[in-house]
LUMNULO-564698 format. One record per residue (C-alpha): residue number from 0; residue in one letter; x, y, z. Coordinates in steps of 0.1 Angstrom, whole numbers, plus 5000, padded with zeros to 4 digits. Example, Ala and Ser with C-alpha at 12.3 -4.5 7.8 and 13.67 -1.06 7.14 Angstrom:
BEGIN
(0; a; (5123; 4955; 5078))
(1; s; (5137; 4989; 5071))
This chain:
BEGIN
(0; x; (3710; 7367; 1949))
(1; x; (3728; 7346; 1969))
(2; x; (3760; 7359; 1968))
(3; x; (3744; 7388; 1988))
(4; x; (3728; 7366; 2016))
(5; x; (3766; 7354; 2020))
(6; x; (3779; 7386; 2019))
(7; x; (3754; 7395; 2048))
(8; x; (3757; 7367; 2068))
(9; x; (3795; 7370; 2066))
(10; x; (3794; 7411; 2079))
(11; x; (3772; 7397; 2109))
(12; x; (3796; 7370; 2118))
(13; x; (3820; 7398; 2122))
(14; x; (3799; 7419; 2139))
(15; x; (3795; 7398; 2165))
(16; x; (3830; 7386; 2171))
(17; x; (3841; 7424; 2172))
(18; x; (3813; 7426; 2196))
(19; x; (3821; 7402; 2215))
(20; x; (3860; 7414; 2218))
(21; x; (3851; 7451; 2227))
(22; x; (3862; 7465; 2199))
(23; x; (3845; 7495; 2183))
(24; x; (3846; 7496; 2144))
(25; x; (3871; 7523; 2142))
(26; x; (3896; 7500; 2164))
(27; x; (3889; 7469; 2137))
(28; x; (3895; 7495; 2111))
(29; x; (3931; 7509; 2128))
(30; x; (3943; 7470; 2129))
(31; x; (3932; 7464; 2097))
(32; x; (3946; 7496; 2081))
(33; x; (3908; 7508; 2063))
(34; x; (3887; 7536; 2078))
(35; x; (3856; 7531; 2098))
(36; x; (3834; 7534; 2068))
(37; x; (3843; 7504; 2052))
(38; x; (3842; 7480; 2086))
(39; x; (3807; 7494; 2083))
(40; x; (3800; 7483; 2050))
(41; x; (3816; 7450; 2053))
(42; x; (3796; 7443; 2084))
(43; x; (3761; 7455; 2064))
(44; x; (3769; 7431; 2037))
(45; x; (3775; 7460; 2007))
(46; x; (3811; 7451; 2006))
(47; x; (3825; 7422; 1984))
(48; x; (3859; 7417; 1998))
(49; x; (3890; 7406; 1989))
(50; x; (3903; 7368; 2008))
(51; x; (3934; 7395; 2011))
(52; x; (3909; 7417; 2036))
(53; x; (3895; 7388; 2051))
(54; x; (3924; 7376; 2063))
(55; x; (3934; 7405; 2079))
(56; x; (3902; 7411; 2098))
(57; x; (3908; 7376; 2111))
(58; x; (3937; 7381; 2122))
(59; x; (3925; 7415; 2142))
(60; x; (3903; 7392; 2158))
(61; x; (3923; 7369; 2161))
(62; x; (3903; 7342; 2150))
């Protein structure tokens, strides 16, 4: 479905700009007060998140 390429496409995007800050997913977890499990999940596309959560990884990343 498509909702599930977006959801995918989405995790990547953050994969890469966590990447690309040095941060390891347990770090973008700590600033974004969830475990490393769900970071995971976002970032694999099996996590439909709130605009809330998204937020708050942007601003982690300050982006």
């Amino acid at each position: 479905m498509k909702y599930e390429i977006f959801l995918k496409r989405m995790g990547k995007s953050i994969r890469i700009i966590r990447k690309s800050k040095k941060l390891k997913q347990e770090d973008l977890a700590k600033l974004c007060g969830v475990n490393q499990n769900y970071i995971s999940d976002i970032e694999n596309g099996k996590r439909n998140i709130t605009m809330l959560k998204i937020f708050d990884i942007a601003e982690a990343l300050n982006i």
